[in-house]
C-alpha positions in Angstrom: 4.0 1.4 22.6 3.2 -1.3 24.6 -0.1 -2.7 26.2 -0.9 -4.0 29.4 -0.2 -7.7 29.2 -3.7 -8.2 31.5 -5.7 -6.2 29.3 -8.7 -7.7 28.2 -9.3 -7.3 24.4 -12.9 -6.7 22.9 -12.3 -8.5 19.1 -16.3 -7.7 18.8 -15.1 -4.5 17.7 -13.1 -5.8 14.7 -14.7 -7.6 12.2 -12.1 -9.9 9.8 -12.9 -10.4 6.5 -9.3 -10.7 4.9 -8.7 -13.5 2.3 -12.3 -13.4 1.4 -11.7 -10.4 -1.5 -10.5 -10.6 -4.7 -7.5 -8.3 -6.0 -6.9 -6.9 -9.5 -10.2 -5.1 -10.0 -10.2 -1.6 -10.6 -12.5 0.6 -8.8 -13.0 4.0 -10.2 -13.7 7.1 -7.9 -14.3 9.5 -10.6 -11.3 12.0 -9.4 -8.3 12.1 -11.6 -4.4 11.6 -11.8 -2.6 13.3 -9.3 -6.0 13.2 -6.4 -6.0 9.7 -6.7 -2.1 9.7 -5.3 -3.4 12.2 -2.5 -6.3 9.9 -1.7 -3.7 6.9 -1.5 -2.3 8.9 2.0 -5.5 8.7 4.2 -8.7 8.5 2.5 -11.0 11.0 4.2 -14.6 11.3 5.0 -16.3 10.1 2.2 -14.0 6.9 1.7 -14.7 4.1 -0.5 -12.5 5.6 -3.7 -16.1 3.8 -5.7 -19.7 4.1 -6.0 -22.0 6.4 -3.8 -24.6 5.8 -1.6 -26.2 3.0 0.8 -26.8 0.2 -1.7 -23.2 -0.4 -3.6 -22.7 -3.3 -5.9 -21.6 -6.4 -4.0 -18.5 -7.9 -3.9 -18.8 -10.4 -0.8 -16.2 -11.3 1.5 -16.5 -15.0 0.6 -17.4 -17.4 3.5 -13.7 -17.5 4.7 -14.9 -14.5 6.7 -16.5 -16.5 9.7 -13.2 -18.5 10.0 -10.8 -15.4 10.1 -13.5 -13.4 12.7 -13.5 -16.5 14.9 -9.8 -16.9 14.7 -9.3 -13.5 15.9 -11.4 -13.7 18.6 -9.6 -17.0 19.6 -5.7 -15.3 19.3 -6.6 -11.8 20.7 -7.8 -12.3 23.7 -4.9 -9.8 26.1 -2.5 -7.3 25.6 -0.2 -9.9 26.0 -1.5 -11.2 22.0 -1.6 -7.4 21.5 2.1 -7.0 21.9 3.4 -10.0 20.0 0.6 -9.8 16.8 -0.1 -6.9 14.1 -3.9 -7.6 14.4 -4.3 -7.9 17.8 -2.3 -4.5 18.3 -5.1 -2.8 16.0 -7.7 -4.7 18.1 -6.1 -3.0 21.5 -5.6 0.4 19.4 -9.9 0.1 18.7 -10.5 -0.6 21.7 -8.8 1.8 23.7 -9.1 5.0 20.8 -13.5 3.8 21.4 -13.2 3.6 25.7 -11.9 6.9 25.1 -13.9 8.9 23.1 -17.2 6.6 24.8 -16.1 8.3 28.0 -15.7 12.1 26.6 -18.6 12.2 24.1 -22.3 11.8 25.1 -23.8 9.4 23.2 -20.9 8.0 21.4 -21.6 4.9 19.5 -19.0 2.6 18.9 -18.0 2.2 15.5 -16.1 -1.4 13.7 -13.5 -1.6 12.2 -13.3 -4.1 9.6 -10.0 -6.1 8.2 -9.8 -6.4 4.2 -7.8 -7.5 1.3 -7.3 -6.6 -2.2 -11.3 -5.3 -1.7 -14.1 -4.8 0.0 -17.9 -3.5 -0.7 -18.6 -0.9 1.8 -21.7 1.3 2.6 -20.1 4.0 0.4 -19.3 2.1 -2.2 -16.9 -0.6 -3.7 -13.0 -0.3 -2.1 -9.7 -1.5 -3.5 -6.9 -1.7 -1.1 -5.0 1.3 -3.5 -7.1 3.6 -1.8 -5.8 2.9 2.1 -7.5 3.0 5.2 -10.5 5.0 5.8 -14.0 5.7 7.0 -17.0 5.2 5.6 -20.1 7.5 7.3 -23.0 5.4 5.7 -22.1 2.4 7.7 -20.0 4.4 10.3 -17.4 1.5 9.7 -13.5 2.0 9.2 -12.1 -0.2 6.8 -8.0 -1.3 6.5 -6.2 -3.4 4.4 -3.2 -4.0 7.0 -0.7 -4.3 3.7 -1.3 -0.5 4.1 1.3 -0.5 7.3 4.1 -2.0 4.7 3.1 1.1 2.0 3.5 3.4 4.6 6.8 2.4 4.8 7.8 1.3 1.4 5.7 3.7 -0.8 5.2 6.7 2.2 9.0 6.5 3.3 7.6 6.7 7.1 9.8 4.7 9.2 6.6 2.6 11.1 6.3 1.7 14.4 3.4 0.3 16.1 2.0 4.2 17.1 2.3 4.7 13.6 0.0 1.8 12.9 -2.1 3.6 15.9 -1.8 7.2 14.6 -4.1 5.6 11.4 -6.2 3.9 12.9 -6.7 7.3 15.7 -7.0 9.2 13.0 -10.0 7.6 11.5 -11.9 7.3 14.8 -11.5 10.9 14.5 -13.8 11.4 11.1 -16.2 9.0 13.0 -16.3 11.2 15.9 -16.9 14.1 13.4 -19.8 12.3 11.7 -21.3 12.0 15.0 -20.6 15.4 16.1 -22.0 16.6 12.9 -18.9 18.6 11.8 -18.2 16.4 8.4 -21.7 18.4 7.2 -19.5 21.5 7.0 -17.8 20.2 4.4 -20.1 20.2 1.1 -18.5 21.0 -1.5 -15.5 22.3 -0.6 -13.3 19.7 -1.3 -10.0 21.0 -3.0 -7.6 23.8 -1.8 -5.2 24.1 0.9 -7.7 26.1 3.4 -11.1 24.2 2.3 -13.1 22.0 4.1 -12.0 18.8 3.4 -8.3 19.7 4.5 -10.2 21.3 7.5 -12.0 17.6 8.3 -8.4 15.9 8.0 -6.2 18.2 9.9 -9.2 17.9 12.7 -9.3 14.1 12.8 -5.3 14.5 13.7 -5.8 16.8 16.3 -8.4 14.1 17.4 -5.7 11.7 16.8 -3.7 13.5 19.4 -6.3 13.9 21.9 -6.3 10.1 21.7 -2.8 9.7 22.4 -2.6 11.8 25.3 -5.2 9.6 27.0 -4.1 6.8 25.9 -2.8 5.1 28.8 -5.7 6.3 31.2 -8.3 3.9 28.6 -5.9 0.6 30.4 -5.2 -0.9 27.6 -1.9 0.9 26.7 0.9 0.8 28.9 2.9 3.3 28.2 3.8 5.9 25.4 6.9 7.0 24.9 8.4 10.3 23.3 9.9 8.0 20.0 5.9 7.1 19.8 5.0 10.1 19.8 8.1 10.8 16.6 6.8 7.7 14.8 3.8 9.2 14.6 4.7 12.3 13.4 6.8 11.2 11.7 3.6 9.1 9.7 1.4 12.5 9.6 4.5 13.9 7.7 4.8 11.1 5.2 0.9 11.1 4.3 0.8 15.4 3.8 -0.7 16.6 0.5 2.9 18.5 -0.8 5.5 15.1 0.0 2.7 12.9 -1.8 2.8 15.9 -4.4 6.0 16.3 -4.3 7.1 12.4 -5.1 4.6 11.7 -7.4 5.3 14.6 -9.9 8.2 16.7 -8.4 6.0 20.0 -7.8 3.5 21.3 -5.2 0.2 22.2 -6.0 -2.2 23.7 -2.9 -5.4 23.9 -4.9 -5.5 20.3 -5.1 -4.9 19.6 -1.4 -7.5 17.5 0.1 -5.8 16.5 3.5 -2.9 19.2 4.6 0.7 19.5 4.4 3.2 17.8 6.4 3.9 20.7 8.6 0.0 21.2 9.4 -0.5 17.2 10.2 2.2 17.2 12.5 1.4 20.3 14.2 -2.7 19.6 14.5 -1.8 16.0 15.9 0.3 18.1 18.2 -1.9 20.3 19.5 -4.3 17.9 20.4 -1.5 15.8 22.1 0.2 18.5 24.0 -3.2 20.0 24.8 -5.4 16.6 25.5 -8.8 18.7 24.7 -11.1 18.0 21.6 -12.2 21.5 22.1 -8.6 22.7 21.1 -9.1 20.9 17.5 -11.1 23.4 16.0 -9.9 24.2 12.5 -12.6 25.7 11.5 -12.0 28.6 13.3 -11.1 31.4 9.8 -7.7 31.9 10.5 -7.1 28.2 12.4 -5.1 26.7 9.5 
């Protein structure tokens, strides 16, 4: 994947608080053993792995926080930056997953992503990095500890890439879209099992994920996409399914805890919106869909 070297970069969507958290405290989500290591994959709509609601115990980001957003803003400026730096690469991947979906959704608002360590306090709660990249509807803000990348790698056994690092990011834009679509209200309480509504939300924010990618290069911030893009991130939706986590962590499968899909379904959602290029082809809450 690489961007356009004259693209201009928007760092306004990206706000950087890294170095301003502090790691080692434990955050508890109230959900148990082996859905902590599926939440570890791609938390989902409700995010935070902490406290509920708007008002969440603070934990600050510590005044290094102005220094890293202006720093940004001062190295990311083209695609140029964007092909030679991790963060700028998320800042292009923002910017052209939000001139997308701005152009296909009335009344899209864009959403910021924000850059963390070790923790952050969120509009859903208090986050630790443990529980990876995800989106937070309260404050319709994604949040990423961009150590997750190396997990993915070491800890996931995906082999990376920079449209892996995309895929995550896509993906997450995807529950945003939902939130503002309404669709992350179907969920309630169905949250556990391999056809409920929370694996319904995640296999949907892949197929999103694909849409994405298909239009990626008409948003003029992304050059090209190649077909090994396209198998890194497969390759990523395979190493975040509910069974391999399963699998790893305690050597069996077990469906009624799946909150996010299998391997198989990840790949084959993100797929179908990349083959097809139509949010309208993601629906998987059609009975039957999954």
């Amino acid at each position: 994947m690489r961007f356009r070297p004259g693209a201009r970069l928007d760092t306004g969507q990206v706000q950087d608080a890294r170095g301003g958290g502090r790691r080692g405290l434990a955050v508890g989500g109230g959900a148990g053993g082996l859905i902590i290591v599926v939440l570890l994959a791609l938390l989902g709509v409700n995010g935070g792995g902490g406290g509920s609601g708007s008002d969440p115990f603070s934990l600050g980001v510590g005044e290094g926080s102005t220094t890293q957003a202006a720093e940004l803003s001062s190295t990311c400026r083209t695609g140029s930056d964007a092909n030679q730096r991790e963060d700028c690469r998320i800042v292009g991947v923002v910017n052209s997953v939000q001139a997308w979906w701005g152009s296909a959704i009335d009344g899209y608002r864009t959403a910021p992503t924000r850059f963390f360590s070790g923790q952050t306090s969120t509009g859903c709660g208090a986050a630790t990095s443990a529980v990876g990249p995800f989106y937070c509807p309260a404050d319709q803000t994604v949040y990423i500890d961009l150590s997750f990348y190396s997990e993915l790698r070491s800890r996931f056994g995906a082999r990376g890439g920079a449209f892996a690092e995309a895929y995550v990011i896509a993906h997450e834009y995807g529950h945003h879209v939902q939130h503002l679509t309404g669709t992350d209200a179907k969920v309630g309480r169905d949250r556990q099992g391999a056809t409920s509504g929370s694996v319904r939300l995640e296999l949907q924010a892949d197929c999103y994920a694909g849409v994405w990618a298909a239009h990626a290069v008409d948003t003029r911030f992304i050059e090209d996409l190649t077909q090994t893009d396209i198998s890194d991130g497969l390759d990523a939706a395979a190493a975040v399914g509910d069974d391999r986590i399963q699998r790893q962590a305690t050597g069996r499968v077990d469906p009624e805890s799946w909150t996010h899909g299998s391997s198989a379904e990840r790949q084959r959602w993100f797929q179908t919106g990349f083959d097809g290029g139509d949010a309208r082809r993601c629906d998987t809450f059609t009975a039957g869909a999954l």
